[in-house]
C-alpha positions in Angstrom: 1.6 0.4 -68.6 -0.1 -3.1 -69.3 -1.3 -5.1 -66.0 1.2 -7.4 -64.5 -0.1 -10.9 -64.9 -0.3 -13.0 -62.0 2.0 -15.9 -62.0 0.9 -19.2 -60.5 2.4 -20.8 -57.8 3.6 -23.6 -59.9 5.5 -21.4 -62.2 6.6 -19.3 -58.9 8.2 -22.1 -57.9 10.4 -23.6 -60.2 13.1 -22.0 -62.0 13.5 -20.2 -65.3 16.3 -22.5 -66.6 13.3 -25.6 -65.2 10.1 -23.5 -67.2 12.5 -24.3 -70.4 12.8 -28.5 -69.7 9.9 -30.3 -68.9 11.7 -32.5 -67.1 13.4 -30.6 -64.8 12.0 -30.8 -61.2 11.6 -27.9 -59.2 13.4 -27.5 -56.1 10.6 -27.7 -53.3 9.7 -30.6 -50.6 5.8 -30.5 -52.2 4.9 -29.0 -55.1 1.5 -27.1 -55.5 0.0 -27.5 -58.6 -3.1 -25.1 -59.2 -5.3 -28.1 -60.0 -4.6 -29.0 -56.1 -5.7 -25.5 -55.1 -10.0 -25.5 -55.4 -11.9 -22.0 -56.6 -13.4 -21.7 -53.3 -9.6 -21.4 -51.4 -7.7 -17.8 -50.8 -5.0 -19.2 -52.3 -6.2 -19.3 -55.8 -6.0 -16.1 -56.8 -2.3 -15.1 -55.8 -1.9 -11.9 -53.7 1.4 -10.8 -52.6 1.9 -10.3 -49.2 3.7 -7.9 -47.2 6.9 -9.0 -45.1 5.8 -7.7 -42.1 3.5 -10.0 -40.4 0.1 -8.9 -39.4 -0.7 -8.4 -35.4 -2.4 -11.4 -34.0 -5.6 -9.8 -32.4 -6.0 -11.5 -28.9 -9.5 -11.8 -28.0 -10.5 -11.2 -24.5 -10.6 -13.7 -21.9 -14.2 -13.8 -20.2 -14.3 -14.1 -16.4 -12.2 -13.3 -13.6 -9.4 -16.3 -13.0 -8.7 -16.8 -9.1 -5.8 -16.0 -7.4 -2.8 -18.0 -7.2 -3.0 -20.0 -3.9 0.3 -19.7 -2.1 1.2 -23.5 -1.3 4.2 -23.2 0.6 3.6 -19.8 3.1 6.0 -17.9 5.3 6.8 -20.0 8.1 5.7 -23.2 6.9 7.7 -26.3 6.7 5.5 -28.9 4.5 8.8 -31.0 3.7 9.3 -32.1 7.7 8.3 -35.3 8.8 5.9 -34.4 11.3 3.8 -32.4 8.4 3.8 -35.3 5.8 2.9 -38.0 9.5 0.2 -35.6 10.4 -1.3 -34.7 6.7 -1.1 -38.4 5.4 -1.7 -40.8 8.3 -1.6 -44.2 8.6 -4.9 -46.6 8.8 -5.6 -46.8 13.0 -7.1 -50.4 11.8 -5.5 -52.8 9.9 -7.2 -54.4 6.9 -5.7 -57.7 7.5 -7.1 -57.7 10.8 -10.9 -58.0 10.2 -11.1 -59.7 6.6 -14.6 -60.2 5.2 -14.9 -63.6 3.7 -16.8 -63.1 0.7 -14.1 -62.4 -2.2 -15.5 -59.7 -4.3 -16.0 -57.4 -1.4 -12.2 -58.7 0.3 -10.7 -57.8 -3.5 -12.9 -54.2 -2.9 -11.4 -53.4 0.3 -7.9 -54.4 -1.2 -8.3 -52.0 -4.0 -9.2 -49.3 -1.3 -6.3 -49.9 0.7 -4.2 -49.7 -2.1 -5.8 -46.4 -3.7 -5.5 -45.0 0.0 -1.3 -46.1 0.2 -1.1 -44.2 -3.4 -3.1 -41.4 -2.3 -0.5 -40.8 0.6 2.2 -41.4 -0.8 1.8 -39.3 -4.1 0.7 -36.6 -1.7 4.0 -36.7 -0.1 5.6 -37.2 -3.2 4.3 -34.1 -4.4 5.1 -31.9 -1.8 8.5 -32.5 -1.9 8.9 -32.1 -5.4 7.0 -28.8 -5.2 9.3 -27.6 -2.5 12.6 -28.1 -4.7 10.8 -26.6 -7.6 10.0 -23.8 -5.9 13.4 -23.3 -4.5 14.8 -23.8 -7.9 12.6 -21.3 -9.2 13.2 -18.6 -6.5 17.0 -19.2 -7.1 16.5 -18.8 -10.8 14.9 -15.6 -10.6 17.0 -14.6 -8.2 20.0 -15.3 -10.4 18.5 -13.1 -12.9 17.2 -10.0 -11.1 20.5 -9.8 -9.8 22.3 -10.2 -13.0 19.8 -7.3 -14.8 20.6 -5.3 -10.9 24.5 -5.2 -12.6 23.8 -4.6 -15.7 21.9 -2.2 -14.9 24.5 -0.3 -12.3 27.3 -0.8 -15.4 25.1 0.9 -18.1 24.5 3.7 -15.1 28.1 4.1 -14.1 30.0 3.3 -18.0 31.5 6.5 -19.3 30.4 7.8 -23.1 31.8 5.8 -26.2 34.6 7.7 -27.7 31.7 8.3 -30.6 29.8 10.3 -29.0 32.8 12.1 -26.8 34.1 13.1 -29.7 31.1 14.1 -31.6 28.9 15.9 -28.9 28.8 20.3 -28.6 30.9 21.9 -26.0 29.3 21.8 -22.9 30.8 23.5 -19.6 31.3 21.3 -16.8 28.7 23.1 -14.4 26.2 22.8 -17.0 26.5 18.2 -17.2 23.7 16.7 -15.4 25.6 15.9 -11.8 25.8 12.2 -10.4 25.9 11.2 -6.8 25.2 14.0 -4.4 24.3 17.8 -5.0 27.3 20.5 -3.4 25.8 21.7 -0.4 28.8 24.2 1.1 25.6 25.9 3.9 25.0 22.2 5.2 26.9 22.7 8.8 25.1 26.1 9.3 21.4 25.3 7.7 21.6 21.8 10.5 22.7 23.8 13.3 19.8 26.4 12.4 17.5 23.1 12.7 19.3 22.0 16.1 18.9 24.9 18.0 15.0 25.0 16.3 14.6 21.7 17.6 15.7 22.5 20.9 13.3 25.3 21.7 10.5 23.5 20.3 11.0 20.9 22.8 11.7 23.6 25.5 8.3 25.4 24.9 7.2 21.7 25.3 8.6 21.2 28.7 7.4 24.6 29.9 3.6 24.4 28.3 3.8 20.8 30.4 5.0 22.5 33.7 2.6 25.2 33.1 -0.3 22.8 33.0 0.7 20.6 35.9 0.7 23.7 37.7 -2.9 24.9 37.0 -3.7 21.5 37.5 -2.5 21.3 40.9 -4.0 25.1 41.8 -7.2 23.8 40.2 -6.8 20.3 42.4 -8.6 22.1 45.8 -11.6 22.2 44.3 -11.9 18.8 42.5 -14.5 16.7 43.4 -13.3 13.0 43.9 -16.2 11.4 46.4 -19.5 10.8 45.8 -20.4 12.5 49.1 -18.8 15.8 48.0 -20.4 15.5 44.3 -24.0 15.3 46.2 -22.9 18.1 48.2 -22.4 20.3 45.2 -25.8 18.9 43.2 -27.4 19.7 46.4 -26.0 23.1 46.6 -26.3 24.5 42.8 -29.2 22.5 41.6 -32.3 21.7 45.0 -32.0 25.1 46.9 -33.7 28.2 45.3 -32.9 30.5 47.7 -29.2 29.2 48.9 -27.8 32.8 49.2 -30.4 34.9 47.6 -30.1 38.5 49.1 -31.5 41.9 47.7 -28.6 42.6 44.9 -28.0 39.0 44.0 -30.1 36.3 42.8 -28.1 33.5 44.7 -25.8 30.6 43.6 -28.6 28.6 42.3 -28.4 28.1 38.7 -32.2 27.9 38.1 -31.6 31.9 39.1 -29.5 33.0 36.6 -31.8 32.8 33.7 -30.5 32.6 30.1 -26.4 32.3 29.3 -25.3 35.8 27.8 -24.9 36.4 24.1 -22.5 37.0 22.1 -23.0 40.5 21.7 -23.5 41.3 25.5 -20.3 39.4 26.3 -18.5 42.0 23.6 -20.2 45.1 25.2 -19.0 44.0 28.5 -15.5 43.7 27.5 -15.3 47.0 26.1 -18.1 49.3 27.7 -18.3 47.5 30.9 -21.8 45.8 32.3 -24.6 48.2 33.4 -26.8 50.8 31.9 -25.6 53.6 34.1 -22.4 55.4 34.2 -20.9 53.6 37.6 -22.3 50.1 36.5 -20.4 50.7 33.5 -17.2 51.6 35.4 -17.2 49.1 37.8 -16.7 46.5 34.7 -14.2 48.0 33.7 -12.6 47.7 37.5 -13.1 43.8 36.9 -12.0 44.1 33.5 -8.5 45.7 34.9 -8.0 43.6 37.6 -8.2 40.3 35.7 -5.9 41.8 33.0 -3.7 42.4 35.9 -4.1 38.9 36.9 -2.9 37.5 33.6 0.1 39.8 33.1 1.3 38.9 36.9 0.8 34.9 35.8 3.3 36.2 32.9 5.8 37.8 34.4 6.2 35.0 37.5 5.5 32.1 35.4 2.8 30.2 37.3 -1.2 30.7 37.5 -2.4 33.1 40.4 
């Protein structure tokens, strides 16, 4: 197959009745001529294009832009007159009152004084003009997201076209996606099951609160609330070595009890008893028993012992 020959743009743009008449103008605003057209320009070879358009490549934006201030805040009434009387005030002095009598400087004070009275009254100009754009815009927009809020509620609640009634498979009722609220025929009996749930939580509340108030006020006789008594007990388990030292015991003092008890000797003595002998070893277990006792009494009457 031979090459296609390129055709200029001239020739491209007239017709072929025109290519046969000389005369004949072609039916364009401007005609290009390939003489117009130079070597070095990308138009003078012709290369046909595609009909879609090529993507536009956006080049980055260097920097970080600020943020938007917010002119008009919550709660803010820039409109009012006492806003626009207290941001643009009035000269204290009058100009006219202390005139300087040279003339360039009284015609530079006059074009102050006039630069000042634009200044103030552009600024409230400008507020006010702001304000009704910005309530125009906020009604446009709100005009809009409402209007998409509908549309988007009638697209959600339309039925099927007929086309697709009519042409989509058999489908059992039970088996079509469900709108509005899921059947729940075990809602009265799964809420009373989280009533009466909800009511003994909050019982074992109110009787884990009695409980304490209760071993707070048996604990309440021994509390120390004056500094007299707290020197009293310093005194008492911290200056006197031998406060109640006898032959068996090494006292109250806490300087006599040497070193707190392990781990492990606090599990031997829970389950062998304390001791090395036989009888030291069963009189734990006495103690043990009797402050098991203790607990399951507190139980059964409900209030510490």
């Amino acid at each position: 197959m031979p090459p296609r020959i390129q055709t200029p743009l001239y020739v491209r743009a007239a017709s072929p009745q025109c290519l046969l008449r000389p005369q004949c103008r072609s039916f364009k605003v401007s005609t290009v001529f390939l003489s117009q057209i130079p070597p070095e320009s990308p138009e003078f070879i012709y290369i046909p294009q595609s009909a879609q358009p090529d993507a536009v490549y956006r080049w980055p934006i260097k920097g970080v832009l600020p943020k938007h201030r917010k002119i008009f805040p919550k709660n803010s009434d820039k409109t009012s007159v006492e806003y626009l009387t207290a941001v643009t005030p009035e000269p204290v002095k009058k100009s006219s009152s202390r005139r300087p009598s040279n003339p360039s400087v009284a015609a530079r004070v006059d074009f102050k004084t006039r630069l000042a009275a634009d200044r103030r009254r552009n600024l409230r100009e400008s507020l006010v003009e702001l304000q009704q754009r910005k309530a125009l815009s906020e009604k446009r927009m709100n005009i809009q997201s409402r209007g998409k809020e509908a549309h988007r509620k009638a697209l959600l609640s339309a039925p099927l076209p007929p086309d697709e009634q009519h042409t989509q498979p058999s489908t059992l009722s039970s088996s079509l996606p469900h709108r509005g609220s899921l059947p729940d025929p075990d809602r009265a009996a799964r809420l009373e099951q989280k009533r009466r749930n909800v009511e003994a939580h909050l019982a074992r509340k109110r009787e884990a609160r009695r409980d304490d108030l209760h071993v707070l006020y048996t604990n309440a006789q021994n509390f120390i609330v004056t500094e007299e008594a707290l020197s009293k007990e310093v005194d008492r388990v911290f200056d006197n070595l031998e406060q109640f030292r006898v032959e068996m015991t090494p006292g109250l003092n806490i300087w006599n009890r040497g070193f707190p008890p392990t781990v492990k000797e606090m599990l031997q003595r829970s389950s062998i008893g304390e001791g090395n002998t036989a009888v030291e070893r069963e009189s734990g277990h006495e103690a043990l028993t009797s402050e098991r006792v203790k607990r399951v009494g507190e139980e059964l009457t409900g209030g510490r012992m």
